[in-house]
DOBADREN-870502 format. One record per residue (C-alpha): x, y negated, z; residue in one letter. Coordinates in Angstrom, 2 decimals. Example, Ala and Ser with C-alpha at 12.3 -4.5 7.8 and 13.67 -1.06 7.14 Angstrom:
BEGIN
12.30 / 4.50 / 7.80 / A .
13.67 / 1.06 / 7.14 / S .
% end
This chain:
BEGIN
4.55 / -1.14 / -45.32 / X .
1.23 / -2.94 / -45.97 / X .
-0.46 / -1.17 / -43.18 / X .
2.36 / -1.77 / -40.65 / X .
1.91 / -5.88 / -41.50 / X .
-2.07 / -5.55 / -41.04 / X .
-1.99 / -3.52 / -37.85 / X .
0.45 / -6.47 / -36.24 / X .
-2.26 / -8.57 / -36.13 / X .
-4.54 / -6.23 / -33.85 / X .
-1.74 / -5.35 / -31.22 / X .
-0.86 / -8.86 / -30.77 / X .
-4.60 / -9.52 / -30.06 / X .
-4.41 / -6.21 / -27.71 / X .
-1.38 / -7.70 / -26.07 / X .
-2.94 / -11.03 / -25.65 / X .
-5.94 / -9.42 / -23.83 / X .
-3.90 / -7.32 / -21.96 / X .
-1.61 / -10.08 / -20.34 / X .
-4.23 / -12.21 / -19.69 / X .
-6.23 / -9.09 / -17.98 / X .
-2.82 / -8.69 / -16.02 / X .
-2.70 / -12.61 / -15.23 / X .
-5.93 / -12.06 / -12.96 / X .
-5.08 / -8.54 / -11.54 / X .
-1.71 / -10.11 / -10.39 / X .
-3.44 / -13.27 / -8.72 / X .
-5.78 / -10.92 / -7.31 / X .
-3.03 / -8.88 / -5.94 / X .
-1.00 / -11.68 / -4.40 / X .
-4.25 / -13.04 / -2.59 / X .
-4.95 / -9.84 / -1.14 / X .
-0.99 / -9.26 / 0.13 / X .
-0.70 / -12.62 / 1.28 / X .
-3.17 / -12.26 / 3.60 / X .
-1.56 / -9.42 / 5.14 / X .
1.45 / -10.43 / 5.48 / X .
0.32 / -14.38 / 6.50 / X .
-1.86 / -12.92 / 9.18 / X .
1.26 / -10.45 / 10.73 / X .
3.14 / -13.64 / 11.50 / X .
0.35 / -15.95 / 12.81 / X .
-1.44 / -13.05 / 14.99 / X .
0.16 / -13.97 / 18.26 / X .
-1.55 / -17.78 / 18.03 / X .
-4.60 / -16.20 / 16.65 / X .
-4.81 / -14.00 / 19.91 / X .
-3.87 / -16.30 / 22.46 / X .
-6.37 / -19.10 / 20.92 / X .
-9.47 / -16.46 / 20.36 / X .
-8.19 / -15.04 / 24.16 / X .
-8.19 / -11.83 / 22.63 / X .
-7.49 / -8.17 / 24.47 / X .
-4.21 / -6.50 / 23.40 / X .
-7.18 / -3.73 / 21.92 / X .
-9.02 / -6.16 / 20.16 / X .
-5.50 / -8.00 / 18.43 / X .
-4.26 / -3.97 / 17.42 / X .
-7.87 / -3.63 / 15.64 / X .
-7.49 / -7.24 / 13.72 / X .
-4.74 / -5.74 / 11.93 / X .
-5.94 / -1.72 / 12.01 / X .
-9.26 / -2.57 / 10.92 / X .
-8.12 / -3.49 / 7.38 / X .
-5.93 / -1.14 / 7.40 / X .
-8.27 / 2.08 / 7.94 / X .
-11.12 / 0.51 / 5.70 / X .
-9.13 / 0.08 / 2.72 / X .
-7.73 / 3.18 / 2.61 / X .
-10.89 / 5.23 / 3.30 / X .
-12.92 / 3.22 / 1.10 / X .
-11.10 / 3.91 / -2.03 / X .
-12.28 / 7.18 / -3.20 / X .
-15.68 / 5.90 / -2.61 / X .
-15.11 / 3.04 / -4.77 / X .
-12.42 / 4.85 / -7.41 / X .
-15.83 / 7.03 / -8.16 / X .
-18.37 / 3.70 / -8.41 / X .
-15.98 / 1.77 / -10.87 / X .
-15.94 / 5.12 / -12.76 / X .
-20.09 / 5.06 / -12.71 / X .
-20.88 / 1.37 / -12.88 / X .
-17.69 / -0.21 / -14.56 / X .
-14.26 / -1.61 / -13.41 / X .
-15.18 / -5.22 / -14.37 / X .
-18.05 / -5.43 / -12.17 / X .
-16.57 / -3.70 / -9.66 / X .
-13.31 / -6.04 / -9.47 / X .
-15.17 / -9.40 / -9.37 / X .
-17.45 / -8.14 / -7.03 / X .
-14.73 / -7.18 / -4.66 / X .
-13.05 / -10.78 / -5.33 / X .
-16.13 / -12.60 / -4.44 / X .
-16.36 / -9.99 / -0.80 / X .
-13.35 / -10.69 / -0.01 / X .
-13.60 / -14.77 / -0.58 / X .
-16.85 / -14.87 / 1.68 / X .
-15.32 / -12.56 / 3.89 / X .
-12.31 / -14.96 / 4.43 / X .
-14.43 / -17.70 / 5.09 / X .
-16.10 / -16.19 / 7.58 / X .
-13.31 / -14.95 / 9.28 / X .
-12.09 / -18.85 / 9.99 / X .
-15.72 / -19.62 / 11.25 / X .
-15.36 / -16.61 / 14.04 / X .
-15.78 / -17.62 / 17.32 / X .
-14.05 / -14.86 / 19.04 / X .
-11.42 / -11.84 / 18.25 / X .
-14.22 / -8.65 / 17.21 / X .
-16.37 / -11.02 / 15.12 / X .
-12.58 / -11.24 / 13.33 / X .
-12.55 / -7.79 / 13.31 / X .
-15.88 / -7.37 / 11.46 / X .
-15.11 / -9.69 / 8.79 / X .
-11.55 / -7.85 / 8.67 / X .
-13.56 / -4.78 / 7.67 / X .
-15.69 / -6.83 / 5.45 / X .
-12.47 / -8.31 / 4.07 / X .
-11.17 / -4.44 / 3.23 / X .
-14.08 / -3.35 / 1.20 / X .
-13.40 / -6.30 / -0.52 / X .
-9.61 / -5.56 / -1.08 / X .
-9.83 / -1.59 / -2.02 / X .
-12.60 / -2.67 / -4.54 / X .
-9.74 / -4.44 / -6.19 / X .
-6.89 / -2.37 / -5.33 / X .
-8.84 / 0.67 / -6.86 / X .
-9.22 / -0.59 / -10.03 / X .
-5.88 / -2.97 / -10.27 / X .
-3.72 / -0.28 / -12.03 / X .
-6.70 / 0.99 / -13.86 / X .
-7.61 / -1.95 / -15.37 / X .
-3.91 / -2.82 / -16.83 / X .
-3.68 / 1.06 / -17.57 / X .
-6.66 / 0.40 / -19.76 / X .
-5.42 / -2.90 / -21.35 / X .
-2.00 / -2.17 / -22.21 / X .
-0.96 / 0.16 / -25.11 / X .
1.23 / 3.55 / -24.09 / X .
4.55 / 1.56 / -25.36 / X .
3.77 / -1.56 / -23.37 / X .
2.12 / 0.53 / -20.19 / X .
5.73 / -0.25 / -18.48 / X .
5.70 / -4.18 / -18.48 / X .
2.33 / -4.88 / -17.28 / X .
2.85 / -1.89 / -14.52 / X .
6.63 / -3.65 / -13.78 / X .
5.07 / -7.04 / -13.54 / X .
1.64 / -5.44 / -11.25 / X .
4.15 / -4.07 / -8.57 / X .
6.15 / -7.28 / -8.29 / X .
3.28 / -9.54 / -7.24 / X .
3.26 / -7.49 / -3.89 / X .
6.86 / -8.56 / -3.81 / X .
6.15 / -11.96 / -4.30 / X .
3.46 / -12.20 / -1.49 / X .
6.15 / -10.25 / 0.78 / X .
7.98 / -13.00 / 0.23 / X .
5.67 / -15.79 / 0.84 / X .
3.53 / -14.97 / 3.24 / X .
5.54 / -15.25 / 6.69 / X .
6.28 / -18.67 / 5.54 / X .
2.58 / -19.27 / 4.43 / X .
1.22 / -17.69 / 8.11 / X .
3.75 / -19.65 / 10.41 / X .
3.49 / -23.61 / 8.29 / X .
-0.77 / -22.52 / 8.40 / X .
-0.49 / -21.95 / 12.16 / X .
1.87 / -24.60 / 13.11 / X .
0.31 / -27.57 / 11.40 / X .
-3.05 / -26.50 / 10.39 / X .
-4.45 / -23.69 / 13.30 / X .
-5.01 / -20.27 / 12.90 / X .
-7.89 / -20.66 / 10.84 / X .
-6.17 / -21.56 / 7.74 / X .
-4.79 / -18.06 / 7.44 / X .
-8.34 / -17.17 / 6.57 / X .
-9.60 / -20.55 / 4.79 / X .
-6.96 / -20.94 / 2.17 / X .
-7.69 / -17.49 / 0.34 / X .
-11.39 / -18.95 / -0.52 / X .
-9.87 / -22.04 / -3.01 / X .
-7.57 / -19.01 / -4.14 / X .
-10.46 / -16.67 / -4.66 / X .
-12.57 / -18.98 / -5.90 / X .
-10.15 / -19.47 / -8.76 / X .
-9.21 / -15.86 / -8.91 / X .
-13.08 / -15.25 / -9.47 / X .
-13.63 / -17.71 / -12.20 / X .
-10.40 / -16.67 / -14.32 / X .
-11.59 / -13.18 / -13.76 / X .
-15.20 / -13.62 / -15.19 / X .
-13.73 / -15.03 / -18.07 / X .
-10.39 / -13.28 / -18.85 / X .
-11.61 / -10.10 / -17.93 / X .
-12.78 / -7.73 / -20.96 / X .
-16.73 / -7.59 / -21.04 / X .
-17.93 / -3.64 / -20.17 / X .
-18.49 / -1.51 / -23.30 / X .
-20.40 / 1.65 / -23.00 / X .
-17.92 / 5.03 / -21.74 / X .
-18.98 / 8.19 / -23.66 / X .
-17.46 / 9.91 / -20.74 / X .
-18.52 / 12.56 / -18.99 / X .
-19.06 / 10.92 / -15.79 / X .
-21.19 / 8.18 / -17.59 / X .
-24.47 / 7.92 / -18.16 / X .
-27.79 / 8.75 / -16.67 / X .
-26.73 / 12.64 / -15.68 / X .
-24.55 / 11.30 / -13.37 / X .
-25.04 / 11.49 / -9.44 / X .
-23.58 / 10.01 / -6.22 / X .
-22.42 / 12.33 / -3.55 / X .
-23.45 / 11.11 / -0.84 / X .
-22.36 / 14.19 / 1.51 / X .
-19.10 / 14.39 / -0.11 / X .
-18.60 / 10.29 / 0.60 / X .
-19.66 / 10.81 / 4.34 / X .
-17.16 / 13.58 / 4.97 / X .
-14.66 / 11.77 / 3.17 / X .
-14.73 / 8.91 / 5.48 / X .
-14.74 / 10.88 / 8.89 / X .
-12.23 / 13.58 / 7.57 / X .
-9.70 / 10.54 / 6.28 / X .
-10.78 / 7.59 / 9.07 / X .
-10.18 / 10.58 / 11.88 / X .
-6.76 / 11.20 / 10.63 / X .
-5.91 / 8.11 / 10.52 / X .
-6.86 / 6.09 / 13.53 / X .
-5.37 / 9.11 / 15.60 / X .
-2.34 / 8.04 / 13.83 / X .
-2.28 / 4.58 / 14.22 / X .
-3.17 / 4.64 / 17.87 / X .
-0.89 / 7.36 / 18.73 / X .
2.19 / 4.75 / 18.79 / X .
0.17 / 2.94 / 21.49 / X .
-1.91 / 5.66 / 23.54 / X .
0.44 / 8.74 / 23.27 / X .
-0.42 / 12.21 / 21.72 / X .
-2.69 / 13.14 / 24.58 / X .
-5.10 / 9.90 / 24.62 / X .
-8.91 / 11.01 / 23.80 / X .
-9.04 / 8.70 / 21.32 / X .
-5.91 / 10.61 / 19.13 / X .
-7.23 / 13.78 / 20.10 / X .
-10.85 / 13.02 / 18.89 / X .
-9.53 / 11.75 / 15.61 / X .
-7.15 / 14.67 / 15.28 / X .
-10.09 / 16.97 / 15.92 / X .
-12.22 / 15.13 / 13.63 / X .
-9.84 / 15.91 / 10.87 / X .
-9.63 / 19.49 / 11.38 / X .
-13.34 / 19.71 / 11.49 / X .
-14.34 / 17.90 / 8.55 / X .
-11.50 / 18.72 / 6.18 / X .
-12.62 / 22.17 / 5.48 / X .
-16.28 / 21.09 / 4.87 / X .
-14.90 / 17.97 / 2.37 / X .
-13.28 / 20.89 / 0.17 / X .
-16.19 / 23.42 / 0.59 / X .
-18.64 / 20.67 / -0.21 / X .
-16.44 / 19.04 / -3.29 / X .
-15.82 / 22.49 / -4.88 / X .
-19.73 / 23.51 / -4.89 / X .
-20.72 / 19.51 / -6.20 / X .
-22.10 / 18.98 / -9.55 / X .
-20.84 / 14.84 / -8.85 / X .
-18.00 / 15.68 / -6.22 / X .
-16.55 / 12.24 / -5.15 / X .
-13.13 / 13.44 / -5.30 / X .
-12.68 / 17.01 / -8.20 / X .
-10.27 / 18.72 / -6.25 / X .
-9.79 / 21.01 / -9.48 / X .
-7.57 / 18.16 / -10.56 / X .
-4.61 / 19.10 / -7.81 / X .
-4.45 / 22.13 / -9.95 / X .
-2.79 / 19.51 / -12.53 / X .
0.97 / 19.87 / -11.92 / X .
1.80 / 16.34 / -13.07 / X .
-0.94 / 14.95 / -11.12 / X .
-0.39 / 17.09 / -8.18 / X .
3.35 / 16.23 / -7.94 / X .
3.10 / 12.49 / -8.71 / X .
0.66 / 12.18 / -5.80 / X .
2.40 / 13.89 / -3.46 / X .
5.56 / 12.13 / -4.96 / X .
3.35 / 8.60 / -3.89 / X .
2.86 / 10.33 / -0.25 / X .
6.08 / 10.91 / 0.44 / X .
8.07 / 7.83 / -0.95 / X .
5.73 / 5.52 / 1.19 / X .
6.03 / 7.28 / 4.36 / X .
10.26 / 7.69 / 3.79 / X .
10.14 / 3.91 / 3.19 / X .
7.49 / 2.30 / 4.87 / X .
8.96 / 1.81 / 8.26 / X .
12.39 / 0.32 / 7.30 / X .
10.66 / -3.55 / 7.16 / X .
9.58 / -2.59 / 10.53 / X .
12.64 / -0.66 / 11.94 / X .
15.71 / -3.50 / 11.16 / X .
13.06 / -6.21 / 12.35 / X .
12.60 / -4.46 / 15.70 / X .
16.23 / -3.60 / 15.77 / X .
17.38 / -7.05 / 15.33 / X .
15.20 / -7.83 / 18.30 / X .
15.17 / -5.07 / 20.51 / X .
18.42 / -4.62 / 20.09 / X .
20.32 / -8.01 / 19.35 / X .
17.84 / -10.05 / 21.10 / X .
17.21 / -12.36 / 18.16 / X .
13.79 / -13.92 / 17.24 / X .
11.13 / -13.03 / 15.56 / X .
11.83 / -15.53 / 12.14 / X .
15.49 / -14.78 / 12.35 / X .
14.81 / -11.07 / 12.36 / X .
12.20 / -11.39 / 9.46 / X .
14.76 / -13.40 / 7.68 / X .
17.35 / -10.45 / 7.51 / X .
14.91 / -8.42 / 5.76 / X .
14.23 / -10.79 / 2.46 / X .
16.83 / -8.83 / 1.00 / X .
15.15 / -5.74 / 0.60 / X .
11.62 / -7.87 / -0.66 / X .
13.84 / -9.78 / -3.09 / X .
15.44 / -6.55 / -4.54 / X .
11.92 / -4.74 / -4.64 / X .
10.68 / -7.89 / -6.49 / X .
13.38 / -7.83 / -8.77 / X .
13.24 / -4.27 / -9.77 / X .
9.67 / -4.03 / -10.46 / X .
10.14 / -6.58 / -13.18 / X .
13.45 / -5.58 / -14.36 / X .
11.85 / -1.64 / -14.45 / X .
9.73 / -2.39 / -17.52 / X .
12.82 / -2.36 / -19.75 / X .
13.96 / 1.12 / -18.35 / X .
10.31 / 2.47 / -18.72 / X .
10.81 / 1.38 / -22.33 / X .
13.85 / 3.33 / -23.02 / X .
14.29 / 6.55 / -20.32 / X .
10.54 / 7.62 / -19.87 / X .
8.21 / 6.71 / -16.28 / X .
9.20 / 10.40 / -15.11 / X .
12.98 / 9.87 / -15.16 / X .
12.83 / 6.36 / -13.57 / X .
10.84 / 8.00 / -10.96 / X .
14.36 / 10.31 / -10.25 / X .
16.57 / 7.25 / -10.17 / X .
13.97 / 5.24 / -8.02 / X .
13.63 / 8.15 / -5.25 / X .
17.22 / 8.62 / -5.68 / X .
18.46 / 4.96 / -4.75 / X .
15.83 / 4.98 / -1.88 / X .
17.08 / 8.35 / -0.37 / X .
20.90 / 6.74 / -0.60 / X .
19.79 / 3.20 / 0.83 / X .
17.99 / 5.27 / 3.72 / X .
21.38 / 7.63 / 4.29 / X .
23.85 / 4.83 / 4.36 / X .
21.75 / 2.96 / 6.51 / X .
22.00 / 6.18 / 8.75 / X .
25.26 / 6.76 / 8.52 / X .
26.10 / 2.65 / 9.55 / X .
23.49 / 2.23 / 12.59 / X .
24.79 / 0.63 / 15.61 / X .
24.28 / -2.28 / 17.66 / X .
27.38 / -4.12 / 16.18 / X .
26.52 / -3.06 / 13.05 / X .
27.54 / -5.51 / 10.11 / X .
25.18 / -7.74 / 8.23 / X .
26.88 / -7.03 / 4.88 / X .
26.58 / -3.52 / 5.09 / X .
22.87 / -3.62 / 6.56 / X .
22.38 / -5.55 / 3.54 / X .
23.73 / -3.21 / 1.20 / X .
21.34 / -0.79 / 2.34 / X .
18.48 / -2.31 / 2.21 / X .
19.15 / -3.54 / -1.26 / X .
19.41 / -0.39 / -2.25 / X .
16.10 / 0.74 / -0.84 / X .
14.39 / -2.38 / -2.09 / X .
15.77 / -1.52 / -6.14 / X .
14.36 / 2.07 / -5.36 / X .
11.16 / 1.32 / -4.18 / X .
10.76 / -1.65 / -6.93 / X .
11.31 / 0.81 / -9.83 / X .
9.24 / 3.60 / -8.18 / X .
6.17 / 2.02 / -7.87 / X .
5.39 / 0.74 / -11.23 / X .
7.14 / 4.48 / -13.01 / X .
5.18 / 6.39 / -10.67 / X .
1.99 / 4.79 / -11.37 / X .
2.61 / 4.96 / -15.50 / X .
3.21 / 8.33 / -15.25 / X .
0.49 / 9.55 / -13.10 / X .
-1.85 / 6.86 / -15.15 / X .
-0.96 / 7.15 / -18.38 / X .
-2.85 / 9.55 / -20.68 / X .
-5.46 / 9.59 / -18.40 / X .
-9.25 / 9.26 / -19.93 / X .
-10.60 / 5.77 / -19.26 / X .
-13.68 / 7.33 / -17.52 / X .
-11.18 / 9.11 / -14.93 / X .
-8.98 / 6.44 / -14.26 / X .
-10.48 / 4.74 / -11.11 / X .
-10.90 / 7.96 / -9.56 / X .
-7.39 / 9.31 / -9.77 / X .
-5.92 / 5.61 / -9.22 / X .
-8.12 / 6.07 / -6.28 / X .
-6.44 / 9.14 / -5.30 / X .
-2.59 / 8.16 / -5.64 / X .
-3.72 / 5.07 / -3.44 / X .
-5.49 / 6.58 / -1.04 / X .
-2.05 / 9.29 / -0.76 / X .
-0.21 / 6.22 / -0.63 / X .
-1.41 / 4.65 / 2.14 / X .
-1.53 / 7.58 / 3.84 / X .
1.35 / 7.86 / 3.74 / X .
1.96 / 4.31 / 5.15 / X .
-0.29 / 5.31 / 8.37 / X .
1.79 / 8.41 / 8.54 / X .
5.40 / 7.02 / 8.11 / X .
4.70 / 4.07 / 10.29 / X .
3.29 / 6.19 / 13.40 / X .
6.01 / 8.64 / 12.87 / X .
9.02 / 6.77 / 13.21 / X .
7.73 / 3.88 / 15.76 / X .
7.04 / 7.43 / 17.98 / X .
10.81 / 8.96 / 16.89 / X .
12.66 / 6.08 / 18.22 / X .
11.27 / 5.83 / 21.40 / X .
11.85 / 9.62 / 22.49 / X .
15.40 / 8.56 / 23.87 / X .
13.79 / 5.82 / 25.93 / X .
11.70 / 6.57 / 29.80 / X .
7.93 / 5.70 / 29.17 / X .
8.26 / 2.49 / 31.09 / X .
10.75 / 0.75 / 28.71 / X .
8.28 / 1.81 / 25.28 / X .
6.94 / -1.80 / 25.73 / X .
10.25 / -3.43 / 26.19 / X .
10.79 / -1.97 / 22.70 / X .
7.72 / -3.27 / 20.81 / X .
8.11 / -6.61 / 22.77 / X .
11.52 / -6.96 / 21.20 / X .
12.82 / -7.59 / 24.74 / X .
15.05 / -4.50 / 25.59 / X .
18.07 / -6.09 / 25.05 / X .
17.68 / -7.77 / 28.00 / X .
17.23 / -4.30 / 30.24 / X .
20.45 / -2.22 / 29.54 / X .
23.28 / -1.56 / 27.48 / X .
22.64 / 1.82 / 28.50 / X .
18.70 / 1.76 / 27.15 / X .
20.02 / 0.11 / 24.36 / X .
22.53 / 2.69 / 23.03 / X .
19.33 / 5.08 / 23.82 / X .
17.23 / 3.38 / 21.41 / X .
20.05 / 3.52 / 18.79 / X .
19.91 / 7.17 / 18.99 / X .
15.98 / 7.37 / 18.55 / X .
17.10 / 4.87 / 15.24 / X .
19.14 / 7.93 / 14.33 / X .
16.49 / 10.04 / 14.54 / X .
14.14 / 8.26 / 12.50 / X .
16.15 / 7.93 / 10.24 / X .
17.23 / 11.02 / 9.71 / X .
13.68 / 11.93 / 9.41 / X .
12.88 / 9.38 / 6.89 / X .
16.11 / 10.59 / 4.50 / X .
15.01 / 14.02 / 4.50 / X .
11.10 / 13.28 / 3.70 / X .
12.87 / 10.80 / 0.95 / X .
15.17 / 13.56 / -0.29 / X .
11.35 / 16.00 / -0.70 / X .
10.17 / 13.07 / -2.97 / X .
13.29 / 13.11 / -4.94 / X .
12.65 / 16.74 / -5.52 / X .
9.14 / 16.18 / -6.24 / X .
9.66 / 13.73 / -8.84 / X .
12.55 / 16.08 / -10.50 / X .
10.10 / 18.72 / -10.52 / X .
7.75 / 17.12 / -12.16 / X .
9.72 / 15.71 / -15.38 / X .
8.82 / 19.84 / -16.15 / X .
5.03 / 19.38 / -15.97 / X .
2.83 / 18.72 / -18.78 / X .
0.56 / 16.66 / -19.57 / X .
-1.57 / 14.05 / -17.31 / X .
-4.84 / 15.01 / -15.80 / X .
-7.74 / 14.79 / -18.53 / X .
% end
């Protein structure tokens, strides 16, 4: 009994660290998403006042996009060499410069620049977000912090449309980019001092032995930024475009070489040995697949309620808070199951609620469709996607060794967003199929409504489609995270 009242003192001192590490992870993690999501809403002024080209306004928002997720393996294995600490702050204090840069930018591809310059920033601190509450928190607290993580996404979500269209309507499109640096500047300061000072890692990849792989980073950047710009151009330029088929090609190419050339490293960037880790394995794939089943509904019902419906922009966005609110809600709420059924079995439920919100939103598509049940739906997608992402994460996180976790939080990120590029460019080419070529950019203009019933009832079925496609890639994660309740123990 006397040791249990002397070892209170110490957790609560852990815990007290640990939230206030959590405190600046969370700001961190609301700056970053509330740029994105400002900048969605106020790109049309920021085009038409820069006099940008419809290329040069697809790359403002793809440039981010493609750097953050092919930088994070890089920077997974530097926060793993040089310490998670530095690393974060220094990625706070790029993006901060970055963003006031970007207001100074006298034209649309100087934007784009500092949008690149913006995403090294961002996956330095999305790298080493999870990691560094993963490290904080003790194994029967992991859930919380991870609950509480997940919903600050939710919260930006929320804000940032509102943010992005009072910044452009009062202020200009500059303050999109100027009021992260007061924000950063803050984040930055909390951060040096709430922030755990380094301590020396005994691990394996530490110390003087260890060496950068330069090769391995170099092919891991053309094999992943091939793949992905062909898929976030195809959307736009069609299967056949040089520009898909070079990245496509690219991929192939390079792939092959990246796991030749990470098998035979001494340092490999990324250890492919750990894929033969069944829990690891399946919870990445289980990341892959849940973001590319759910990543295009936002998208879908907002282009639906104006492609089809002919409603506006901010009405459309409006119709979609539900499913942010219920994510939101979830993530916090999920720290209480995480307590009591285990990460791996909230990981079931979580995929399970998402497949169901993505079939009943299947089964109810059409233009009359009814608000109630469209809310329904996406309610239930929002709770599963809420309680996913903070299980998931604990149980592909926890148990790891400190000196591997920014390389394997690397991975599930970089699968995750992945699977992002892939969802999104899969279903926004699904649901046009129905359609003749020449109405495609009736559809992304939100404008069909005003062609045809007849093209409208064609996009429905294209909807259909989609859908369809999204349930059954939802349904593979549910199966994927069943499977892996069976597997043993986290990657070491």
């Amino acid at each position: 009994m006397p040791q249990t009242i002397a070892a209170d003192p110490g957790e609560r001192e852990r815990l007290r660290h640990a939230w206030r590490t959590l405190s600046v992870v969370s700001m961190a993690s609301v700056l970053t998403a509330l740029g994105g999501s400002a900048l969605n809403v106020a790109l049309a002024q920021v085009v038409r006042q820069t006099h940008a080209s419809a290329d040069a306004a697809s790359w403002i928002l793809l440039a981010f996009q493609l750097t953050t997720t092919v930088l994070m393996v890089v920077f997974g294995r530097l926060a793993d060499l040089f310490g998670r600490r530095a690393m974060y702050l220094g990625g706070l204090a790029t993006y901060t410069v970055a963003s006031l840069l970007a207001g100074l930018a006298p034209n649309a591809w100087v934007i784009v620049a500092l949008r690149v310059a913006q995403a090294a920033g961002g996956a330095m601190l999305l790298t080493n977000s999870a990691a560094l509450v993963t490290d904080a928190f003790p194994k029967s607290r992991l859930g919380e912090g991870m609950g509480v993580y997940t919903a600050s996404f939710s919260i930006a979500q929320l804000a940032g449309p509102a943010l992005g269209g009072l910044f452009t309507e009062h202020l200009g499109w500059r303050w999109v980019f100027w009021y992260n640096v007061p924000l950063g500047i803050a984040c930055l300061v909390w951060g040096a001092v709430a922030l755990p000072a380094p301590v020396k890692n005994a691990g394996p990849t530490q110390g003087r032995g260890c060496r950068f792989d330069l090769p391995g980073n170099a092919l891991v950047l053309a094999c992943l930024g091939g793949l992905l710009l062909a898929l976030s151009e195809v959307t736009r330029l069609g299967w056949g475009h040089p520009m898909v088929v070079s990245g496509l090609a690219v991929f192939a190419v390079t792939l092959p070489l990246f796991v030749v050339r990470e098998l035979r490293a001494r340092h490999p960037v990324v250890d492919i040995r750990m894929f033969r880790d069944l829990t690891f394995a399946l919870g990445t794939l289980a990341s892959f697949l849940n973001s590319a089943a759910r990543v295009g509904v936002v998208l879908l019902v907002s282009l639906f309620f104006q492609a089809v419906r002919g409603e506006d922009p901010v009405r459309a966005a409006v119709k979609v808070l539900p499913l942010s609110i219920a994510a939101m809600a979830a993530s916090v709420a999920s720290g209480f199951l995480l307590r009591r059924l285990g990460p791996r079995t909230v990981a079931v439920a979580a995929t399970s609620l998402t497949t169901a919100g993505l079939a009943v939103l299947l089964w109810l598509i059409s233009p009359d469709m009814s608000l109630a049940a469209l809310t329904a739906a996406l309610v239930l997608i929002g709770v599963g996607s809420g309680m996913f992402l903070p299980s998931n994460t604990t149980a592909i996180l926890d148990g790891v060794p400190s000196h591997r976790l920014g390389i394997v939080n690397a991975m599930r990120l970089m699968l995750q967003n992945t699977g992002v590029v892939v969802g999104t460019a899969l279903v926004l080419s699904i649901i046009t199929v129905p359609l003749p070529a020449g109405l495609h950019d009736a559809v992304f203009a939100g404008t069909l409504s005003h062609v045809s019933s007849t093209a409208v009832e064609r996009l429905v079925t294209g909807y259909r489609w989609a859908l369809a496609c999204m349930t059954a890639v939802s349904a593979l994660a549910v199966l994927t995270c069943f499977t892996r309740r069976r597997a043993g123990s986290p990657v070491s």
